[in-house]
ROKETOR-451784 format. One record per residue (C-alpha): residue number from 1; z negated, x negated, y. Coordinates in nm, 2 decimals, m for minus. Each point is the difference from the previous one (the first is absolute). Example, Ala and Ser with C-alpha at 12.3 -4.5 7.8 and 13.67 -1.06 7.14 Angstrom:
2
   num        Z        X        Y
     1    m0.78    m1.23    m0.45
     2     0.07    m0.14     0.34
REM end
This chain:
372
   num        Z        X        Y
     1   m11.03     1.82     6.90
     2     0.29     0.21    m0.16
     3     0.25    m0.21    m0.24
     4     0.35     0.12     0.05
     5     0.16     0.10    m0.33
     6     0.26    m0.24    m0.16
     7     0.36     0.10     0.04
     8     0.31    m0.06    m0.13
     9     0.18    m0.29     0.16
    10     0.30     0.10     0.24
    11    m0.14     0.34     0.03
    12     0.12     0.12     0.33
    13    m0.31     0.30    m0.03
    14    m0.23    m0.28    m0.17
    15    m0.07     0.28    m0.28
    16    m0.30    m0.09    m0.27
    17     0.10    m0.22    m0.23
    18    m0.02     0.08    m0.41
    19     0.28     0.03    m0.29
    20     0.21     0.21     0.25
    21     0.03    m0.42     0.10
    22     0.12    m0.11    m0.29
    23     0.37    m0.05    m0.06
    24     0.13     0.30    m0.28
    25     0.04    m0.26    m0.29
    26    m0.34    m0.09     0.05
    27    m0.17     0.31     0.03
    28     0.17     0.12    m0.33
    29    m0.09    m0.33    m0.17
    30    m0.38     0.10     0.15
    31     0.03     0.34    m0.18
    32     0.10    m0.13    m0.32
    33    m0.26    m0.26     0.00
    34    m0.22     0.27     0.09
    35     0.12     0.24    m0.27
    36     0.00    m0.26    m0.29
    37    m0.35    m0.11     0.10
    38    m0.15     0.39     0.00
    39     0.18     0.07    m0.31
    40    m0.16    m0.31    m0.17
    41    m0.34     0.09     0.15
    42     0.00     0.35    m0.17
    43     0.13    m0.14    m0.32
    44    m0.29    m0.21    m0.03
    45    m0.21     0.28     0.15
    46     0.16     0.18    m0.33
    47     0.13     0.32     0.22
    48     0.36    m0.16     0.09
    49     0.18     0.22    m0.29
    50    m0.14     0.32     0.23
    51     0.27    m0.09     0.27
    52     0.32     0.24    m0.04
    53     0.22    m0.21    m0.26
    54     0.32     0.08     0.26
    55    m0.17    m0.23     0.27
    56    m0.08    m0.26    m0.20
    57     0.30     0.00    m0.29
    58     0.34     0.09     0.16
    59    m0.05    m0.07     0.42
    60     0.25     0.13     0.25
    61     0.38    m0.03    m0.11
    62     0.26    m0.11     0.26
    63     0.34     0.19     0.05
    64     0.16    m0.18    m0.34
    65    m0.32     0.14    m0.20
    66    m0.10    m0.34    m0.10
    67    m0.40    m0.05    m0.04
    68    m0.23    m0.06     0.31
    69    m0.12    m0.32     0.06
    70    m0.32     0.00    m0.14
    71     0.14     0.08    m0.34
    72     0.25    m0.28     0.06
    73    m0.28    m0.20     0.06
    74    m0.23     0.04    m0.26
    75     0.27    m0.01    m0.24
    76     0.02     0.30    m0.17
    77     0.24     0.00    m0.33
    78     0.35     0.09     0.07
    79     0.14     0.29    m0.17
    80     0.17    m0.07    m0.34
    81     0.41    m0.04     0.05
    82     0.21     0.21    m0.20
    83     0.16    m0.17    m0.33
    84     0.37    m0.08    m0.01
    85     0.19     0.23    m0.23
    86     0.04    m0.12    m0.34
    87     0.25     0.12    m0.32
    88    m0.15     0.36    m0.13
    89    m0.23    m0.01    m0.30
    90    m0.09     0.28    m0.26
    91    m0.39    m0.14     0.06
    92    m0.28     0.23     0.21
    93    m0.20    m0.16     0.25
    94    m0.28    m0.22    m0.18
    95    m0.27    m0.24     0.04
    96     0.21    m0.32     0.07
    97     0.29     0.21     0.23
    98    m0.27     0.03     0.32
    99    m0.09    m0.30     0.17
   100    m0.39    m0.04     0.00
   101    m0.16     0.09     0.31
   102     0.00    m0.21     0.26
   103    m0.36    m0.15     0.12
   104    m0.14     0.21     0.32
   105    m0.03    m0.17     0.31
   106    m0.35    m0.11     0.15
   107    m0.01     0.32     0.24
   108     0.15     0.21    m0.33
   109    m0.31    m0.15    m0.18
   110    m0.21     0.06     0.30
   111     0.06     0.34    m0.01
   112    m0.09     0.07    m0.39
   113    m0.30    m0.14     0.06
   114    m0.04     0.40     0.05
   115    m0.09     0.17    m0.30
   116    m0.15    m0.11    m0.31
   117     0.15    m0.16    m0.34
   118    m0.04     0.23    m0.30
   119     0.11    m0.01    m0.34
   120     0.31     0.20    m0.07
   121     0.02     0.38    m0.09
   122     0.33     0.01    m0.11
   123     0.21    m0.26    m0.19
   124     0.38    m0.02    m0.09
   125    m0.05    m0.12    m0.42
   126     0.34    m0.04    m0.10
   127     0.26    m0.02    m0.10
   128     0.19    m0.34     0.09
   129     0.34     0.02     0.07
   130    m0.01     0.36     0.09
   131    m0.02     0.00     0.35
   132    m0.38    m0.07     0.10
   133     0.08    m0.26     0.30
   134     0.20     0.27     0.15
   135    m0.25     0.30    m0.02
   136    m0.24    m0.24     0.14
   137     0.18    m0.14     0.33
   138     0.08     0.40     0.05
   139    m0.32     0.12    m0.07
   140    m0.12    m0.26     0.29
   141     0.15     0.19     0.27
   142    m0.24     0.28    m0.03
   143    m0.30    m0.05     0.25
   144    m0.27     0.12    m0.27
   145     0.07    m0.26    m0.25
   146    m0.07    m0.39     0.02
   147     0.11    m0.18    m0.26
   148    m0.01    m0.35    m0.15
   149     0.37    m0.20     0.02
   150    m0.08    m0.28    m0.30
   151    m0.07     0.13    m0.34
   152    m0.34    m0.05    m0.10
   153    m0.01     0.01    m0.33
   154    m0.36     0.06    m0.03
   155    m0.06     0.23    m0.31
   156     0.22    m0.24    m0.21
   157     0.02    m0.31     0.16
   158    m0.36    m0.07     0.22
   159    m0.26     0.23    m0.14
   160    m0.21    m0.26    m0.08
   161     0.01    m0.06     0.41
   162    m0.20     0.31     0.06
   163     0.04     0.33     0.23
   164    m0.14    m0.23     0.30
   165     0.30    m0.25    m0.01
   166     0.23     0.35    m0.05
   167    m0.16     0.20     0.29
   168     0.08    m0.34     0.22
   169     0.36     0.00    m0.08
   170     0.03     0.38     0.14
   171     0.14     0.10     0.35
   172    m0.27     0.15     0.24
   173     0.00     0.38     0.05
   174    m0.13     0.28     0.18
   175    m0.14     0.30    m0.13
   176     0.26     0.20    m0.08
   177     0.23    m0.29    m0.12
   178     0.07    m0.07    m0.35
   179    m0.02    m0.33    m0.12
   180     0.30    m0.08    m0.29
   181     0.13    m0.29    m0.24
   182     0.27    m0.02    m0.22
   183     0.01    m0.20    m0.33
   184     0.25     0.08    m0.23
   185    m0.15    m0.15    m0.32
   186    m0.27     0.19     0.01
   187     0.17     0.29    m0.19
   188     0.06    m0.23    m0.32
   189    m0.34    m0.18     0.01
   190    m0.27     0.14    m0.24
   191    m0.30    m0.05     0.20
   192     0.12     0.10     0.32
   193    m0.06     0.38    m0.02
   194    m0.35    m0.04    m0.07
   195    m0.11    m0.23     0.30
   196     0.17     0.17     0.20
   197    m0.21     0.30    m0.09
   198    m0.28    m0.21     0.03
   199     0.07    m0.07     0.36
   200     0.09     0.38     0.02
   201     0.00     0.32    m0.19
   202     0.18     0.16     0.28
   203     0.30    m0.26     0.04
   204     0.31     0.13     0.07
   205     0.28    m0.19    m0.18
   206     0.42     0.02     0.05
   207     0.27    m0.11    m0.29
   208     0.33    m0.10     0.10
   209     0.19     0.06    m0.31
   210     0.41    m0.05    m0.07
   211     0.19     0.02    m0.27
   212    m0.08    m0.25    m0.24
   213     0.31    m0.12    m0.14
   214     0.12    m0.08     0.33
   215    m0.38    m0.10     0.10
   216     0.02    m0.24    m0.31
   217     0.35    m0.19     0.14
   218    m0.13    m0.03     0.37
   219    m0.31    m0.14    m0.17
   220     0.23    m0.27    m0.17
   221     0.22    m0.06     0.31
   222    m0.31    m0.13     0.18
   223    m0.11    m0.24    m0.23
   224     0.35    m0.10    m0.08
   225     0.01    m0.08     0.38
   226    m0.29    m0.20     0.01
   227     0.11    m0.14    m0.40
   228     0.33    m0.04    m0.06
   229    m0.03    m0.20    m0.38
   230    m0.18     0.34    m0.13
   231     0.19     0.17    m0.27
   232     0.19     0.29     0.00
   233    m0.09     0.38     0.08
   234     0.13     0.05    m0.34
   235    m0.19    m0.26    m0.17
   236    m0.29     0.05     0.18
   237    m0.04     0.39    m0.10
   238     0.01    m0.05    m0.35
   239    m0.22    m0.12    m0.30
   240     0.31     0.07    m0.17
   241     0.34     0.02     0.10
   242     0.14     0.15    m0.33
   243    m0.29     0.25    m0.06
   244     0.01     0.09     0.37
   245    m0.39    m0.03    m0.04
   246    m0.11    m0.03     0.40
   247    m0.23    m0.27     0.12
   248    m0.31     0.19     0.15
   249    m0.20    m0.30     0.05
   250     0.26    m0.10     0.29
   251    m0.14     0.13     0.34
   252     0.27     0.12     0.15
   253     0.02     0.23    m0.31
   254    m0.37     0.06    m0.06
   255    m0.05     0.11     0.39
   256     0.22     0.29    m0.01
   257    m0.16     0.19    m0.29
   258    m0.13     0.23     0.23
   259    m0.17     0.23    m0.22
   260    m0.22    m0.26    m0.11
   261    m0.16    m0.18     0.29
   262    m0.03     0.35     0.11
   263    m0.25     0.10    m0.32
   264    m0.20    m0.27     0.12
   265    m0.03     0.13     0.37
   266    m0.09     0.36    m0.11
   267    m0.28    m0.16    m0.20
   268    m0.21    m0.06     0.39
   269     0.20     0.22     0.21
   270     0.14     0.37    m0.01
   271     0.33     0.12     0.05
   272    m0.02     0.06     0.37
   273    m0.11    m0.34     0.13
   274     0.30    m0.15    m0.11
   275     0.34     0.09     0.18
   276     0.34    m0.13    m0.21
   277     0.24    m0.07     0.33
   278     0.43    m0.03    m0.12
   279     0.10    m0.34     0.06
   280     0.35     0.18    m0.01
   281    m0.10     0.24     0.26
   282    m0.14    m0.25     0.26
   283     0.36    m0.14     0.01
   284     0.19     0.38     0.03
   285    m0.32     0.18     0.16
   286    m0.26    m0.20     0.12
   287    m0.16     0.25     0.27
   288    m0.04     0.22    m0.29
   289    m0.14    m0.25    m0.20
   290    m0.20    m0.09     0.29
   291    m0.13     0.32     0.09
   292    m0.14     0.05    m0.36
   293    m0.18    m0.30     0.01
   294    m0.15     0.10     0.39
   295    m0.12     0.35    m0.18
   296    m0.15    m0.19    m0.31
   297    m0.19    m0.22     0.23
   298    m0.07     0.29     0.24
   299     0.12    m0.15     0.27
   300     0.20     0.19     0.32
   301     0.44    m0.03    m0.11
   302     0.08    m0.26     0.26
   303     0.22    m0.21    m0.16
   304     0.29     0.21    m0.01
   305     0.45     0.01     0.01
   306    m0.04    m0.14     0.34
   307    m0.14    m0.35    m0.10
   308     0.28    m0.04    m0.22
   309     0.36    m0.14     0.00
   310     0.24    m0.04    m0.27
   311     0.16    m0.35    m0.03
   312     0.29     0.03    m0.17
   313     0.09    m0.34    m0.08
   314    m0.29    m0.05    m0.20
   315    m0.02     0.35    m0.15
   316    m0.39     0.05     0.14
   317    m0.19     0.19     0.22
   318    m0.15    m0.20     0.27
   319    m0.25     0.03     0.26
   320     0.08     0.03     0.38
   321    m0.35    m0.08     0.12
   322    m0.17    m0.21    m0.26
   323    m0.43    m0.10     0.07
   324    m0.02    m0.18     0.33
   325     0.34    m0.02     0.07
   326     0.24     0.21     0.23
   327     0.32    m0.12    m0.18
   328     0.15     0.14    m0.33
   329    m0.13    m0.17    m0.36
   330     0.22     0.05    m0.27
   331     0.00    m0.24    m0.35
   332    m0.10    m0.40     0.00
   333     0.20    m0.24    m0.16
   334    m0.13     0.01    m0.32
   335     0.21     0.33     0.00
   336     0.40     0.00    m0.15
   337    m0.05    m0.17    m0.27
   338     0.28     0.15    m0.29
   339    m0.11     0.07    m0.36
   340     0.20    m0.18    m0.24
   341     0.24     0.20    m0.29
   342    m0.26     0.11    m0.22
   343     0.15     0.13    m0.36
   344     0.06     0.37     0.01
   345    m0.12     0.02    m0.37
   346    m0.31    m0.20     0.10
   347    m0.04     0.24     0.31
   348     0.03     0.31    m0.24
   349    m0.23    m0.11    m0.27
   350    m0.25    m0.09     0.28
   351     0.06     0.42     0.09
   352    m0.07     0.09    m0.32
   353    m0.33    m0.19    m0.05
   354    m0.15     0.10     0.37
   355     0.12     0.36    m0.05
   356    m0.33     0.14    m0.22
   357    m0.25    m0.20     0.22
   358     0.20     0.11     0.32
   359    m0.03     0.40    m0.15
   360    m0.37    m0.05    m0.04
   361    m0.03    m0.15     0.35
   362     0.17     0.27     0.13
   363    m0.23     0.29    m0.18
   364    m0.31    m0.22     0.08
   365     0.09     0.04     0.39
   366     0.17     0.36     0.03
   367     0.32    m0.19     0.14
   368     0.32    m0.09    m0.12
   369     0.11    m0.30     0.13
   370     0.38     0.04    m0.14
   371     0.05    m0.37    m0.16
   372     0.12     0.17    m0.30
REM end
């Protein structure tokens, strides 16, 4: 005895009945049940991250561009909003003018299951306050490099943690990629070049360096934002008023005595593992500055004048495109901030002691920086 085939209800040609059955919303419901459910099979089948990373990540847009549904779904981060414009300052981009980067998504974290974790082969060591936030959060929109957003302080802060602990705080990459951090103490810290050549002989390590008089204020402006009852510049930068003796035991003096951190360096690394980038130039070239840093690390020049915009309110290049975003990034909030009336005398006796260390730097590197 035959069975006659279901059909759909109030089918005039009583056609076989399947998902052609189903109302629209439910079929697409179906597929995306079907779809999450495959894609969490081959994660746990460990093969997932083989799927094309345009299926899985973006999904179809719609006529407005907005994301597909699936992305809306699984709740992929948004894209970082561009900052209101604030008063101009005479600062670079630093470590504190970027917003940290944002926490990935689950699908985002999905996909970097891909790849594996490694410890760093290039590192940016200093300097602070002379632009190494910015060099980072441009440096991320290169494809080759992965980079961590948090400093992690490792060689001066959590050696004692071990490389394991390191290795785990690392982005994943593919082969091909190079894996970065960026912690701008390391430069002044006396035991940093050492472990870091025992993690690698090879390590390829970038200086953002400035001027260091006005290094030295924008130093002070920070802490006097975060310290308000701390004494003045003035007071601050000398043993002795009278004498004019300066106070090198003060950080924000002690970091920009270039030459001698650098002595230190030279003692585990040569010459051309280290690259000195202009904190100056970053602001009034950065593709330049840029492309320098994509030869040093032998990387393609991708990050070029196109992903770059001037904002003239705030007096600093700023990104179009920043990481995993499809909106302009320019300066956080942290950015503006005005330096308070230093002393001209105290300004031009500060000249006069960084000038013979700044001389040495500049013979030490075979570049003349022009703060003197």
């Amino acid at each position: 005895m035959e069975v006659a085939p279901l059909s759909c209800p109030g089918s005039p040609d009583a056609a076989p009945c399947g998902l052609l059955c189903l109302p629209p919303v439910r079929r697409k419901a179906l597929l995306l049940f079907a779809m999450l459910f495959l894609c969490l099979y081959l994660f746990y089948a460990g093969s997932c991250a083989s799927l094309h990373p345009g299926v899985l990540l973006q999904g179809p847009e719609d006529s407005k561009g907005r994301a597909g549904l699936l992305a809306r779904l699984l709740l992929l981060r948004p894209p970082l909003e561009v900052p209101q414009d604030r008063t101009p300052s005479p600062e670079p981009p630093d470590e504190a003018d970027y917003p940290e980067p944002r926490e990935p998504g689950p699908l985002s974290s999905f996909y970097n299951g891909a790849g594996s974790r490694k410890l760093p082969q290039a590192l940016i060591i200093g300097v602070k306050k002379g632009g190494t936030r910015a060099l980072l959060e441009f440096l991320r929109v290169h494809p080759d490099i992965r980079a961590v957003g948090a400093e992690p302080h490792f060689f001066d802060r959590n050696y004692d943690k071990g490389f394991s602990w390191y290795r785990d705080l690392m982005p994943r990459t593919l082969d091909g990629q190079i894996t970065m951090e960026k912690t701008p103490s390391y430069f002044v810290t006396k035991e940093a070049p050492a472990r870091i050549s025992a993690m690698a002989k090879d390590a390829k390590l970038i200086v953002v360096v400035r001027d260091p008089v006005t290094r030295a204020i924008s130093d002070y402006t920070q802490t006097l934002s975060k310290r308000p009852d701390i004494p003045t510049f003035e007071n601050l930068t000398f043993k002795n008023r009278t004498t004019g003796l300066i106070d090198t035991s003060w950080s924000a003096i002690q970091i920009g005595i270039y030459a001698k951190h650098l002595e230190n360096w030279l003692q585990y690394f040569p010459m051309n593992q280290i690259l000195f980038v202009s904190g100056e130039r970053l602001i009034t070239d950065p593709s330049g500055e840029l492309g320098r840093v994509q030869d040093f690390l032998g990387l393609k020049r991708i990050i070029t004048d196109k992903h770059f915009y001037f904002n003239k309110t705030k007096g600093f290049p700023c990104l179009k495109k920043a990481e995993g975003s499809s909106k302009p990034h320019c300066l956080g909030k942290t950015k503006g901030r005005t330096h308070p009336n230093i002393d001209q005398e105290v300004v031009q006796r500060l000249r006069e002691f960084y000038r013979p260390f700044n001389l040495k730097f500049y013979q030490m590197t075979g570049h003349n920086f022009g703060w003197d």
